[in-house]
C-alpha positions as CSV (number, residue, x, y, z in Angstrom):
1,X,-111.2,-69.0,10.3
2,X,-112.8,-70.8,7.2
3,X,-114.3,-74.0,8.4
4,X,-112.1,-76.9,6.2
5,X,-115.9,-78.3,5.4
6,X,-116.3,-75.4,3.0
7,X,-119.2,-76.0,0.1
8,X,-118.4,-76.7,-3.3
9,X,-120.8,-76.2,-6.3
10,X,-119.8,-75.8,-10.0
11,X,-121.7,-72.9,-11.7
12,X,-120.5,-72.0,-15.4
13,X,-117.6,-73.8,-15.8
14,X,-116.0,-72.3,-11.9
15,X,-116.6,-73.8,-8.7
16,X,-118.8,-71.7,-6.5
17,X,-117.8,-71.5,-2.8
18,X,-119.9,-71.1,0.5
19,X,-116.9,-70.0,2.8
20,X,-118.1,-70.8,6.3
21,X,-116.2,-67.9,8.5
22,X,-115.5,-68.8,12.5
23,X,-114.7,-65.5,15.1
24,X,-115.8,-63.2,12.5
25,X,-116.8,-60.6,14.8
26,X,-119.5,-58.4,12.4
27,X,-120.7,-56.5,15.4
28,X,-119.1,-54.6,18.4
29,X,-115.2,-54.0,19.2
30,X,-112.7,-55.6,16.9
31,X,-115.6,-55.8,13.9
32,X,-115.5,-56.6,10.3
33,X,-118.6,-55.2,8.6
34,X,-119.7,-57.5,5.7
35,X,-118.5,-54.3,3.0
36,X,-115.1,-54.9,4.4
37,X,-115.3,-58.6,4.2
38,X,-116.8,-59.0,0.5
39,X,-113.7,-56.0,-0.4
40,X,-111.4,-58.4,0.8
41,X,-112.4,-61.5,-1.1
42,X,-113.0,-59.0,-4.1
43,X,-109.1,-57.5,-4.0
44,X,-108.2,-61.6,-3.4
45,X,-109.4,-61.4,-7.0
46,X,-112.6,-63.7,-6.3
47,X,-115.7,-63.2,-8.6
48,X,-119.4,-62.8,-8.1
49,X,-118.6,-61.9,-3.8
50,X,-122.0,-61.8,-1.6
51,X,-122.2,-61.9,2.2
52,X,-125.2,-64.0,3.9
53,X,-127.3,-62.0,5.9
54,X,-124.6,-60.3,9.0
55,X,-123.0,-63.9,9.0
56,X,-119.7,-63.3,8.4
57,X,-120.2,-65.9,5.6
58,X,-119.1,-66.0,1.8
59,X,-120.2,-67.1,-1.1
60,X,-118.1,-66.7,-4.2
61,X,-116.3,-67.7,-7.4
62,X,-113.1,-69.0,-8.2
63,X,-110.7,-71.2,-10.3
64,X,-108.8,-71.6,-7.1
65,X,-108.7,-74.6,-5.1
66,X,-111.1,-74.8,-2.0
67,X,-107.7,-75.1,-0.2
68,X,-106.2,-72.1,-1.8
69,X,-109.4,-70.3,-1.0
70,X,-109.6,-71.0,2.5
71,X,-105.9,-70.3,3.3
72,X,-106.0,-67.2,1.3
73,X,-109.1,-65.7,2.8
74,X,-107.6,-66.8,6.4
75,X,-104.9,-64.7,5.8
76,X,-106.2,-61.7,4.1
77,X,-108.6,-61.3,7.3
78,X,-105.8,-62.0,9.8
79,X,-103.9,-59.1,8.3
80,X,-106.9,-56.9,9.4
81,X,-107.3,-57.9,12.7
């Protein structure tokens, strides 16, 4: 779940997003390794994807709303769990 307090910073022209992930299990059953995590905000069509540290947290680019972000990314990762 992205937490609605998400960070915004503009860098070149696009806002840059820390996505704050909740239940994001990145170790033991039911897991999403970070490579699966940055795929999924990369096939979302985001730019410049990085995890932090095993986190389960997001930073990256987009012309999207923070709202459109974090209701996109909510679903995408619902879909694999």
């Amino acid at each position: 779940m992205l937490c609605p307090e998400a960070c915004v910073v503009l860098c070149c022209g696009m806002p840059r997003y820390v996505a704050l992930l909740r239940a994001v299990n990145v170790g033991g059953t039911s897991k999403l390794p970070m490579a699966d995590l940055r795929a999924i905000a990369t096939a979302l069509g985001y730019d410049d994807v990085a995890t932090y540290i095993q986190s389960g947290n997001l930073v990256l680019t987009s012309r999207d709303s923070a709202a459109s972000v974090a209701r996109d990314l909510a679903a995408a990762i619902a879909a694999v769990e």
